[in-house]
C-alpha positions as CSV (number, residue, x, y, z in Angstrom):
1,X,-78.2,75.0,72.5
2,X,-79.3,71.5,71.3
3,X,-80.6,73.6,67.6
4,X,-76.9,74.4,67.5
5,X,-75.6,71.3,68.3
6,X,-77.7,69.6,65.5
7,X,-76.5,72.1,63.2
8,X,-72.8,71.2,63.8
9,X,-73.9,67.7,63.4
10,X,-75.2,68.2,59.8
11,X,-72.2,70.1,58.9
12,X,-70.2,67.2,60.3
13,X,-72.1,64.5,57.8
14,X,-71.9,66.7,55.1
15,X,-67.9,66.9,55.6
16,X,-67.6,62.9,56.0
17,X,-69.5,62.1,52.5
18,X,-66.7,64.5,51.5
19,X,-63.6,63.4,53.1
20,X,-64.8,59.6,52.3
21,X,-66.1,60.6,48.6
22,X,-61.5,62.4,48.3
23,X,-60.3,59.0,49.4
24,X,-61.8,56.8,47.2
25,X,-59.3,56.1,44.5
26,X,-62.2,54.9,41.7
27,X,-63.6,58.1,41.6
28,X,-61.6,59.9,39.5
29,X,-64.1,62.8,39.0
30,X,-63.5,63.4,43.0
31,X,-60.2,62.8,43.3
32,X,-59.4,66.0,40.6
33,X,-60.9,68.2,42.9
34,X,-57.4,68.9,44.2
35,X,-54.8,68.9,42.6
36,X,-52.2,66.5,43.8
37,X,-48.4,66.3,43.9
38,X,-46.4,64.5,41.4
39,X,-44.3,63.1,44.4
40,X,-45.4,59.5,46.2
41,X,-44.4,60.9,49.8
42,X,-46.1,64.0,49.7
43,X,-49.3,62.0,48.4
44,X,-48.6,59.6,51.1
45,X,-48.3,61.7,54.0
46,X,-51.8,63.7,52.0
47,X,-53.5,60.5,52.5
48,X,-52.6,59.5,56.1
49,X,-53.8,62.9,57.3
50,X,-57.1,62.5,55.6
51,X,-58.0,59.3,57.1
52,X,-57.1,60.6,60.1
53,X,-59.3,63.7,59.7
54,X,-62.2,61.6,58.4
55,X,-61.6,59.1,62.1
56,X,-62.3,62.1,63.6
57,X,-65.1,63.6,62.1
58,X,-66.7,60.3,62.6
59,X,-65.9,60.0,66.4
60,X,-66.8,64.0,66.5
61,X,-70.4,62.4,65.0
62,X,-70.5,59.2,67.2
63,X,-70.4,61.7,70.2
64,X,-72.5,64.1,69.0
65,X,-75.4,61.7,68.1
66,X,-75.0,60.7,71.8
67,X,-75.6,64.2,73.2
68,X,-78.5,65.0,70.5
69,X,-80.3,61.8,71.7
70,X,-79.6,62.6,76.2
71,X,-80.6,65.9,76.0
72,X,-83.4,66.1,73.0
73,X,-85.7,64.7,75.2
């Protein structure tokens, strides 16, 4: 079970570097990963539900370095 957990933790890291890498705006290299809309709400409303997403993740990781540590031992 805890094998399992630790593997959904790694997977959760590896999809934060992302999500952080898609918002920075300097990294133009990144950012042309997806394509994005010409139009400033759709772009806006794009970015308000990454940061959101990328909250998330990082409470989902918060949480689940807390159970890796309780029950690891």
């Amino acid at each position: 079970m805890i094998q399992f957990i630790r593997l959904f933790w790694y997977l959760n890291i590896l999809l934060i570097i992302f999500f952080i890498l898609k918002q920075e705006p300097k990294l133009k290299g990144i950012n042309n990963l997806s394509k994005r809309e010409k139009g400033f709400s759709i772009s806006s409303v794009r970015e308000k539900t990454l940061l959101q997403q990328t909250w998330s993740l990082l409470i989902l990781f918060a949480t689940l370095t807390i159970i890796i540590v309780k029950y690891s031992h």
